[in-house]
C-alpha positions in Angstrom: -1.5 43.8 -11.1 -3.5 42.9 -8.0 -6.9 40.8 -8.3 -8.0 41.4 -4.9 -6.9 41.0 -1.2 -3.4 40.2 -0.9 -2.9 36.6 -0.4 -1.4 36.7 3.4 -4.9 38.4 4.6 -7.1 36.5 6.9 -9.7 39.2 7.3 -11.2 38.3 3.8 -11.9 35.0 1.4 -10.3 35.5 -2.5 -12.0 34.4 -4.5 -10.9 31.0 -5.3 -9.9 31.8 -9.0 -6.7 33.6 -7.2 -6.5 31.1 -4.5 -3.0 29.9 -3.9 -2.2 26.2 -4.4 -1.8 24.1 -1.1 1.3 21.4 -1.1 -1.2 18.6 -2.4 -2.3 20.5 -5.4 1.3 21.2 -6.4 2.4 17.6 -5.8 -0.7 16.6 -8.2 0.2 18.9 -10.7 3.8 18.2 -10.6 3.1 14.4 -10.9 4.3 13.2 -7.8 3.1 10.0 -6.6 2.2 11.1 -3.0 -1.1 12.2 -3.5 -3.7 9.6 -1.6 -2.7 9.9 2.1 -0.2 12.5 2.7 -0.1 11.7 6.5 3.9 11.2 7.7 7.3 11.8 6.1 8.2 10.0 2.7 11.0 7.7 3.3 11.0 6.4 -0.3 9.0 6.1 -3.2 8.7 3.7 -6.8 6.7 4.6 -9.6 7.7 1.8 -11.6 8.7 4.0 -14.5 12.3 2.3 -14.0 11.5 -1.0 -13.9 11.3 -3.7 -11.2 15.1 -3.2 -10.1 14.4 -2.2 -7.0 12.3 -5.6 -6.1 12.6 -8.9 -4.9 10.7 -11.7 -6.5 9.1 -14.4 -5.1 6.8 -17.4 -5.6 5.4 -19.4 -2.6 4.6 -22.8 -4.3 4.4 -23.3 -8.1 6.3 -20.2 -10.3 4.5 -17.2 -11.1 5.5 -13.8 -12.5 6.4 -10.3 -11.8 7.5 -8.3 -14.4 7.5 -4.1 -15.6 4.5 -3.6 -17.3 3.9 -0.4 -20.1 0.2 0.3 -21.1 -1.1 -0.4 -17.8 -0.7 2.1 -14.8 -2.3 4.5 -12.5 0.3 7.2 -13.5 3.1 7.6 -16.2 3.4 4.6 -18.3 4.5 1.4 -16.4 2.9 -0.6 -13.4 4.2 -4.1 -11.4 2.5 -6.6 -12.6 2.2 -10.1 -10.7 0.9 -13.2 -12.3 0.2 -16.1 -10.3 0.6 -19.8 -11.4 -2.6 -21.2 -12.4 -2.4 -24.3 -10.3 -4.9 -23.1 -7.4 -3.9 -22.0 -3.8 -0.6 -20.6 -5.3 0.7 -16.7 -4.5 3.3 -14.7 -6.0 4.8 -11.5 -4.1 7.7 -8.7 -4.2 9.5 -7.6 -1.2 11.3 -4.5 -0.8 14.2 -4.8 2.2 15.1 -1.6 4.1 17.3 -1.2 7.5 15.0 -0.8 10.2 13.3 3.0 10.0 14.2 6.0 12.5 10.5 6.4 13.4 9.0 3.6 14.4 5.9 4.6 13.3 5.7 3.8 9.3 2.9 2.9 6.6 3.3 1.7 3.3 0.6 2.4 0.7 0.1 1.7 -3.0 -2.4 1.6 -5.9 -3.7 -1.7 -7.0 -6.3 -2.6 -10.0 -7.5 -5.7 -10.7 -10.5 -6.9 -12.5 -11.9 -10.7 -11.8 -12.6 -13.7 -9.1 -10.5 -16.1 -6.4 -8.1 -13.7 -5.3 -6.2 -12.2 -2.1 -4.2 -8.6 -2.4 -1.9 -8.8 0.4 -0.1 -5.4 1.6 2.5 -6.0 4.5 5.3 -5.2 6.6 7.7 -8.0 7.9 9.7 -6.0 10.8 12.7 -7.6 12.6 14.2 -6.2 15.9 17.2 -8.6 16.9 14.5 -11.1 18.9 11.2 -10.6 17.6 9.7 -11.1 14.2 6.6 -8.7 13.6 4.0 -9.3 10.4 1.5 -7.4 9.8 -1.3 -7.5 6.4 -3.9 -5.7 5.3 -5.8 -7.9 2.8 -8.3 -7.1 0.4 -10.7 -9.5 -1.0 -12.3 -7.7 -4.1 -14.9 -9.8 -5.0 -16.7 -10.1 -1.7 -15.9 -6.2 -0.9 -14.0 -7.6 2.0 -10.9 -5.5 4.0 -9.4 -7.5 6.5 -6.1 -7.4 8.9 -3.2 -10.1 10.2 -4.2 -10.6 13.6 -1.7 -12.0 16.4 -2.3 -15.8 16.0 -1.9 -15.6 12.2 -5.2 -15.7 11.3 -7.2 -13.1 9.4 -10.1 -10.4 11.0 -12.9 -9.0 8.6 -13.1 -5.0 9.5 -15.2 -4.1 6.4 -17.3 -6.4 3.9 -18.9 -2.9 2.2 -15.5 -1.9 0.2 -17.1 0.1 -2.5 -15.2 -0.1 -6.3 -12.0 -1.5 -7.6 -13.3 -4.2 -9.3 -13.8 -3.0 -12.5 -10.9 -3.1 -15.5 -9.5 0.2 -15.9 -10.1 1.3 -11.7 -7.0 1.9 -9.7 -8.2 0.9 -6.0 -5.3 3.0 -3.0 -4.6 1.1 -0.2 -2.7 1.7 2.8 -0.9 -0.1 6.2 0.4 1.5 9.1 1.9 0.2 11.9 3.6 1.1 15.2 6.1 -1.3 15.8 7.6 0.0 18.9 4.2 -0.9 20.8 3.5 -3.9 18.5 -0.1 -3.0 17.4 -1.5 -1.6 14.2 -2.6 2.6 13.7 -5.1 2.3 11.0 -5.8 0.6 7.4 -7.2 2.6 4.2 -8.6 1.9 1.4 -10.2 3.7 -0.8 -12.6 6.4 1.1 -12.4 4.1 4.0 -10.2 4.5 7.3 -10.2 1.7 9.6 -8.8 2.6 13.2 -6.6 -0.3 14.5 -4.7 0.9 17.2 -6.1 -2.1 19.8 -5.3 -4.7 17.1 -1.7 -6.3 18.1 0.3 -7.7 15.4 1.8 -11.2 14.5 4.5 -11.5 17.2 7.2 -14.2 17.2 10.6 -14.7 18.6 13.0 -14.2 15.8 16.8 -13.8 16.4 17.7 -12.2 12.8 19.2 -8.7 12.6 17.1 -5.8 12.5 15.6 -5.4 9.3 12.6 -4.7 7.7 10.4 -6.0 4.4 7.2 -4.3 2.3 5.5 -6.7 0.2 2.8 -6.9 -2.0 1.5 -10.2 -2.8 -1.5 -12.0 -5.4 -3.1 -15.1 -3.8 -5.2 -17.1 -5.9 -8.1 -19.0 -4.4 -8.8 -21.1 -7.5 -6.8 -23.0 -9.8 -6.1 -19.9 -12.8 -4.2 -17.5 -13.3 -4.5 -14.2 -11.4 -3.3 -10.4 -12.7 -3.1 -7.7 -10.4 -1.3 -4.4 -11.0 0.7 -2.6 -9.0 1.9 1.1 -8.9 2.7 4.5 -6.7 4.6 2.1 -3.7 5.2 4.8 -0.9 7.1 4.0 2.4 6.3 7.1 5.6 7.7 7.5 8.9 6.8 9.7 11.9 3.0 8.8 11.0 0.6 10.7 13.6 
Protein backbone atom coordinates (compact mmCIF):
# COMPACT_ATOMS: atom_id res chain seq x y z
CA UNK A 1 0.00 0.00 0.00
CA UNK A 2 1.41 3.32 -1.02
CA UNK A 3 2.62 5.91 1.82
CA UNK A 4 2.97 8.78 -0.44
CA UNK A 5 4.81 9.85 -3.67
CA UNK A 6 6.37 7.05 -5.43
CA UNK A 7 9.93 6.86 -4.70
CA UNK A 8 11.47 7.70 -8.32
CA UNK A 9 9.61 11.35 -8.06
CA UNK A 10 11.69 14.39 -7.99
CA UNK A 11 8.90 16.84 -7.98
CA UNK A 12 8.26 16.09 -4.21
CA UNK A 13 10.35 15.33 -0.74
CA UNK A 14 8.80 11.84 1.23
CA UNK A 15 8.82 12.10 4.10
CA UNK A 16 11.84 10.67 5.43
CA UNK A 17 10.08 7.78 7.37
CA UNK A 18 9.67 6.18 3.65
CA UNK A 19 12.95 7.39 2.53
CA UNK A 20 14.93 4.75 0.71
CA UNK A 21 18.35 3.79 2.08
CA UNK A 22 21.46 5.16 0.26
CA UNK A 23 24.50 2.49 -0.35
CA UNK A 24 26.13 3.84 3.05
CA UNK A 25 23.18 3.15 5.18
CA UNK A 26 22.92 -0.38 3.81
CA UNK A 27 26.64 -1.08 4.22
CA UNK A 28 26.13 0.15 8.00
CA UNK A 29 23.33 -1.93 8.46
CA UNK A 30 24.74 -4.86 6.88
CA UNK A 31 27.96 -4.57 8.90
CA UNK A 32 30.34 -3.87 6.44
CA UNK A 33 33.47 -2.34 7.38
CA UNK A 34 33.54 0.42 4.64
CA UNK A 35 31.67 2.93 6.36
CA UNK A 36 34.21 6.09 7.22
CA UNK A 37 35.40 7.34 3.81
CA UNK A 38 33.70 5.64 1.02
CA UNK A 39 35.81 7.64 -1.61
CA UNK A 40 37.43 4.96 -4.40
CA UNK A 41 36.96 1.21 -5.17
CA UNK A 42 37.67 -1.45 -2.34
CA UNK A 43 40.49 -3.57 -3.34
CA UNK A 44 40.52 -5.57 -0.07
CA UNK A 45 39.40 -5.52 3.30
CA UNK A 46 40.28 -7.31 7.09
CA UNK A 47 38.17 -7.13 9.90
CA UNK A 48 40.19 -9.11 12.01
CA UNK A 49 37.34 -11.53 12.86
CA UNK A 50 39.85 -14.31 11.22
CA UNK A 51 42.70 -13.64 12.92
CA UNK A 52 46.12 -12.05 12.01
CA UNK A 53 46.76 -14.64 9.05
CA UNK A 54 46.74 -12.26 6.58
CA UNK A 55 49.74 -10.13 8.37
CA UNK A 56 53.29 -9.85 8.52
CA UNK A 57 54.99 -9.17 11.85
CA UNK A 58 57.63 -7.22 12.67
CA UNK A 59 59.76 -5.65 15.38
CA UNK A 60 62.35 -2.87 14.68
CA UNK A 61 64.71 -3.20 17.65
CA UNK A 62 63.89 -5.18 20.93
CA UNK A 63 60.63 -7.87 20.41
CA UNK A 64 57.20 -6.72 20.70
CA UNK A 65 53.83 -8.31 19.95
CA UNK A 66 51.00 -8.56 17.55
CA UNK A 67 48.54 -10.79 18.19
CA UNK A 68 44.26 -11.37 17.41
CA UNK A 69 42.62 -9.76 20.10
CA UNK A 70 38.61 -10.70 21.29
CA UNK A 71 36.93 -8.19 23.74
CA UNK A 72 38.42 -5.29 22.18
CA UNK A 73 37.22 -3.97 18.68
CA UNK A 74 35.44 -1.25 16.83
CA UNK A 75 33.14 -3.94 15.18
CA UNK A 76 32.42 -7.74 15.64
CA UNK A 77 34.49 -9.21 18.24
CA UNK A 78 38.35 -9.16 17.46
CA UNK A 79 40.89 -6.24 16.75
CA UNK A 80 45.06 -6.35 16.01
CA UNK A 81 46.56 -5.62 18.76
CA UNK A 82 50.35 -4.38 18.85
CA UNK A 83 52.48 -4.26 21.97
CA UNK A 84 55.67 -2.74 21.95
CA UNK A 85 58.75 -3.77 23.96
CA UNK A 86 59.11 -1.61 26.97
CA UNK A 87 62.65 -0.79 26.44
CA UNK A 88 62.10 2.94 25.09
CA UNK A 89 62.48 4.15 21.40
CA UNK A 90 61.36 0.58 20.26
CA UNK A 91 58.34 0.07 17.44
CA UNK A 92 56.44 -2.81 16.47
CA UNK A 93 54.48 -2.95 12.98
CA UNK A 94 52.39 -5.37 10.48
CA UNK A 95 52.74 -5.15 6.85
CA UNK A 96 50.38 -6.39 4.40
CA UNK A 97 52.29 -7.12 0.73
CA UNK A 98 50.11 -6.75 -2.38
CA UNK A 99 51.39 -6.63 -6.29
CA UNK A 100 51.48 -3.25 -7.33
CA UNK A 101 47.52 -1.91 -7.79
CA UNK A 102 45.88 -1.11 -11.34
CA UNK A 103 44.99 2.47 -10.22
CA UNK A 104 47.69 4.16 -9.13
CA UNK A 105 45.78 6.20 -7.04
CA UNK A 106 45.16 4.10 -3.63
CA UNK A 107 44.50 4.98 0.23
CA UNK A 108 44.51 2.73 3.03
CA UNK A 109 42.45 3.61 6.10
CA UNK A 110 41.74 1.94 9.49
CA UNK A 111 40.38 2.39 13.00
CA UNK A 112 42.76 2.77 15.79
CA UNK A 113 42.07 3.25 19.72
CA UNK A 114 44.46 3.79 22.13
CA UNK A 115 44.41 5.32 25.51
CA UNK A 116 47.85 6.76 27.20
CA UNK A 117 51.38 8.68 26.66
CA UNK A 118 54.91 8.37 24.53
CA UNK A 119 53.53 7.05 21.51
CA UNK A 120 53.56 7.28 17.49
CA UNK A 121 50.63 5.54 15.24
CA UNK A 122 52.17 5.23 11.99
CA UNK A 123 49.80 4.39 8.82
CA UNK A 124 51.85 3.83 5.53
CA UNK A 125 52.35 2.72 2.20
CA UNK A 126 55.87 1.32 0.97
CA UNK A 127 55.40 1.33 -3.07
CA UNK A 128 58.11 -0.20 -5.26
CA UNK A 129 58.26 0.37 -9.14
CA UNK A 130 61.30 -1.64 -10.50
CA UNK A 131 63.79 1.72 -9.66
CA UNK A 132 62.21 3.74 -7.13
CA UNK A 133 61.26 3.07 -3.61
CA UNK A 134 58.22 5.41 -2.45
CA UNK A 135 57.24 5.76 1.54
CA UNK A 136 54.78 7.56 2.48
CA UNK A 137 53.16 8.07 6.61
CA UNK A 138 50.64 9.61 8.07
CA UNK A 139 51.46 9.80 11.83
CA UNK A 140 49.38 10.57 14.61
CA UNK A 141 50.66 11.70 17.91
CA UNK A 142 47.59 11.39 20.41
CA UNK A 143 48.70 13.04 23.19
CA UNK A 144 49.81 16.35 21.78
CA UNK A 145 46.62 16.17 19.25
CA UNK A 146 49.26 16.20 16.55
CA UNK A 147 48.58 14.74 12.64
CA UNK A 148 51.61 14.81 10.75
CA UNK A 149 53.01 13.43 7.20
CA UNK A 150 56.47 11.65 5.79
CA UNK A 151 57.94 14.37 3.85
CA UNK A 152 60.62 13.75 1.03
CA UNK A 153 63.82 13.94 3.07
CA UNK A 154 62.46 11.44 5.69
CA UNK A 155 61.62 13.73 8.15
CA UNK A 156 58.14 14.43 9.55
CA UNK A 157 55.63 17.78 8.82
CA UNK A 158 52.99 18.93 11.51
CA UNK A 159 49.59 19.63 9.31
CA UNK A 160 47.29 19.67 12.49
CA UNK A 161 48.16 20.02 16.38
CA UNK A 162 44.02 20.46 17.12
CA UNK A 163 43.13 16.60 16.54
CA UNK A 164 40.06 16.48 18.61
CA UNK A 165 39.26 12.79 20.61
CA UNK A 166 40.80 9.32 20.47
CA UNK A 167 42.41 9.42 23.45
CA UNK A 168 40.13 8.09 25.68
CA UNK A 169 39.79 4.04 26.58
CA UNK A 170 36.87 2.73 24.85
CA UNK A 171 37.22 5.61 21.48
CA UNK A 172 37.96 4.12 18.11
CA UNK A 173 39.86 7.18 16.28
CA UNK A 174 39.49 6.48 11.78
CA UNK A 175 42.36 7.38 10.00
CA UNK A 176 43.19 7.45 6.45
CA UNK A 177 46.33 7.82 3.70
CA UNK A 178 46.09 8.39 0.17
CA UNK A 179 48.53 8.61 -2.22
CA UNK A 180 49.23 9.07 -5.99
CA UNK A 181 52.07 7.20 -6.76
CA UNK A 182 52.21 7.79 -10.47
CA UNK A 183 53.04 11.56 -9.83
CA UNK A 184 54.87 10.81 -6.49
CA UNK A 185 52.97 13.24 -4.08
CA UNK A 186 50.35 12.66 -1.57
CA UNK A 187 46.12 13.39 -2.19
CA UNK A 188 44.97 14.04 1.29
CA UNK A 189 45.21 12.54 4.97
CA UNK A 190 41.93 12.04 7.40
CA UNK A 191 41.33 11.58 10.53
CA UNK A 192 38.70 11.77 12.33
CA UNK A 193 36.37 14.88 11.10
CA UNK A 194 39.54 16.25 9.66
CA UNK A 195 40.69 16.32 5.83
CA UNK A 196 44.06 17.47 5.22
CA UNK A 197 44.74 18.36 1.39
CA UNK A 198 48.30 17.07 0.38
CA UNK A 199 48.44 17.06 -3.14
CA UNK A 200 51.79 19.60 -3.16
CA UNK A 201 53.47 17.32 -0.56
CA UNK A 202 55.95 14.85 -2.54
CA UNK A 203 56.72 11.67 -1.01
CA UNK A 204 59.95 9.86 0.30
CA UNK A 205 61.67 9.03 -3.06
CA UNK A 206 64.69 6.68 -3.37
CA UNK A 207 66.25 4.68 -5.97
CA UNK A 208 65.32 1.10 -5.25
CA UNK A 209 65.91 -1.75 -7.89
CA UNK A 210 63.36 -4.42 -6.31
CA UNK A 211 60.40 -5.66 -8.20
CA UNK A 212 57.20 -3.89 -8.21
CA UNK A 213 55.48 -4.38 -5.19
CA UNK A 214 53.70 -2.80 -2.69
CA UNK A 215 53.43 -2.76 1.48
CA UNK A 216 50.44 -1.19 4.05
CA UNK A 217 51.62 -1.05 7.46
CA UNK A 218 50.50 0.02 10.62
CA UNK A 219 53.05 0.52 13.22
CA UNK A 220 53.21 1.52 17.47
CA UNK A 221 56.31 3.64 18.25
CA UNK A 222 57.00 4.21 21.79
CA UNK A 223 58.74 7.38 22.82
CA UNK A 224 59.49 6.20 26.43
CA UNK A 225 60.85 3.26 27.86
CA UNK A 226 57.04 1.11 28.54
CA UNK A 227 55.09 -0.70 26.98
CA UNK A 228 52.60 0.68 24.46
CA UNK A 229 48.95 -0.99 23.31
CA UNK A 230 47.25 0.25 20.46
CA UNK A 231 44.40 -1.47 18.69
CA UNK A 232 43.78 -2.00 15.36
CA UNK A 233 40.67 -2.90 13.25
CA UNK A 234 38.45 -2.22 9.83
CA UNK A 235 42.06 -2.21 7.43
CA UNK A 236 40.63 -1.11 4.00
CA UNK A 237 42.85 -0.89 0.77
CA UNK A 238 40.95 1.64 -2.42
CA UNK A 239 41.96 2.31 -5.82
CA UNK A 240 40.74 4.77 -8.48
CA UNK A 241 40.62 7.42 -5.50
CA UNK A 242 39.27 10.92 -7.02
Amino acid sequence: MAHTLPDYTTKYKMSKIFGNADNAELAARLGSPLTYDRRGNVVWMDDFENGIIHWKKQSVAAPGSIESYVGHSYMGSTSMCQITSGTGADSVYAEKWFPLLYSSSIGIETMVNFSGTDVYIDLSFWGYSGTERFISVARWIPELHTIQYRDNGGGFQTLSTAIGGGTYGTSWMPLKLVVDHSTGYYKRILIGNDEFDCSTFEMQRTADARDGYLTARMLTYEQAAAQKTVYFDNVIITQNED
